[in-house]
C-alpha positions in Angstrom: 32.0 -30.4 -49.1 29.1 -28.7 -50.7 30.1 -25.0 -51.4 27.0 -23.2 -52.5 24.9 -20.1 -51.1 21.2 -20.6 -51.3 18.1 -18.2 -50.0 15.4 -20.7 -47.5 11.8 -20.2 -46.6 10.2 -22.0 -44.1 6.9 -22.6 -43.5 5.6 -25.0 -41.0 8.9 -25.8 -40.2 9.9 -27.3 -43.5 12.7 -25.4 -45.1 12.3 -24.7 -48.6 15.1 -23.5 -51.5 14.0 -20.5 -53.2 17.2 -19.7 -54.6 20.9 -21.7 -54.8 23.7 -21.0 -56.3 27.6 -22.9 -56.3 30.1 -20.7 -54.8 33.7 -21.2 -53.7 34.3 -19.2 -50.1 38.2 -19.5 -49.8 38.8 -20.7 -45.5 40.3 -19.3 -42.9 39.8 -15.4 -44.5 36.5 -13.1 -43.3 33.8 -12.7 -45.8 31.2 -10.2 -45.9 27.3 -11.4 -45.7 24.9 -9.3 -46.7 21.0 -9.6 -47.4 18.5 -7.2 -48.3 15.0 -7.0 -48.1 13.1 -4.2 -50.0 9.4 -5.0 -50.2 9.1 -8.9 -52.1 12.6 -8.9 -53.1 15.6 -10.7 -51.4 18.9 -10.0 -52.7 22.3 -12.1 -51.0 26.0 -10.6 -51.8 29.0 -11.9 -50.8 32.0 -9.3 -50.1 29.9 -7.1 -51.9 29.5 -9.0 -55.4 25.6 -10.3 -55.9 25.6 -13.9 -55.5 21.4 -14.8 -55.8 18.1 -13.4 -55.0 14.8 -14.0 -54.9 11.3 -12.3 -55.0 8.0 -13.8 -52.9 4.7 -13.2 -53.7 3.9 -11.4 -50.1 5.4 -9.3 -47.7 7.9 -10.3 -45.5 7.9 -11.0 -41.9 8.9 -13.3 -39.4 12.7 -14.3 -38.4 16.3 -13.9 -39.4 18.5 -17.1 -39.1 21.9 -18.3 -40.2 22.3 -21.7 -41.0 25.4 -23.6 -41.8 25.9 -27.6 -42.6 27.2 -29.8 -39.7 30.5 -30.4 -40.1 31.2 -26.9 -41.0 32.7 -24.3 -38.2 31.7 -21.0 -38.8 32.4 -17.9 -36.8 30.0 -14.8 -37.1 31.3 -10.9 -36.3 29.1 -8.0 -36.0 26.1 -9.7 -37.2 23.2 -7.0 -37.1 19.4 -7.2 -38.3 17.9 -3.5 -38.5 15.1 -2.2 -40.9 15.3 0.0 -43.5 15.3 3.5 -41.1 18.5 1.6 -39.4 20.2 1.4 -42.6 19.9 4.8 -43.5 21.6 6.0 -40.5 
């Protein structure tokens, strides 16, 4: 199995790798996701240690997805999009 985290874009429905990286996510335990988006910059941790990121050339907008391969289970907890007012709370 392919263990790796990677940052996508799509456009036009065509999903694009901006930024991949190997890493090893031990089964069976809960990990911690995050990803933050400050202006053109994208940054992805994992249980708090930075893992990749990634800066565009334009502001963001558009959609939040999660995405994992097909023979992959994968169970999601408290999963939350809020902007940057949200965070500050």
């Amino acid at each position: 199995m392919k263990q790796s985290a990677a940052l996508y874009e799509f456009i036009d429905g065509k999903r694009r790798v901006k930024a991949e990286v190997k890493l090893r996510v031990p089964r069976e335990v809960w990990h911690n996701l995050s990803v933050t988006v400050a202006d053109t910059d994208i940054t992805c941790a994992v249980n708090e240690t930075f893992v990749c990121s990634y800066a565009v050339d334009k502001p963001l907008h558009g959609h939040v997805g999660l995405w994992t391969r097909a023979d992959a289970v994968t169970l999601f907890c408290n999963f939350s999009v809020g902007g940057a007012a949200q965070l500050l709370k």
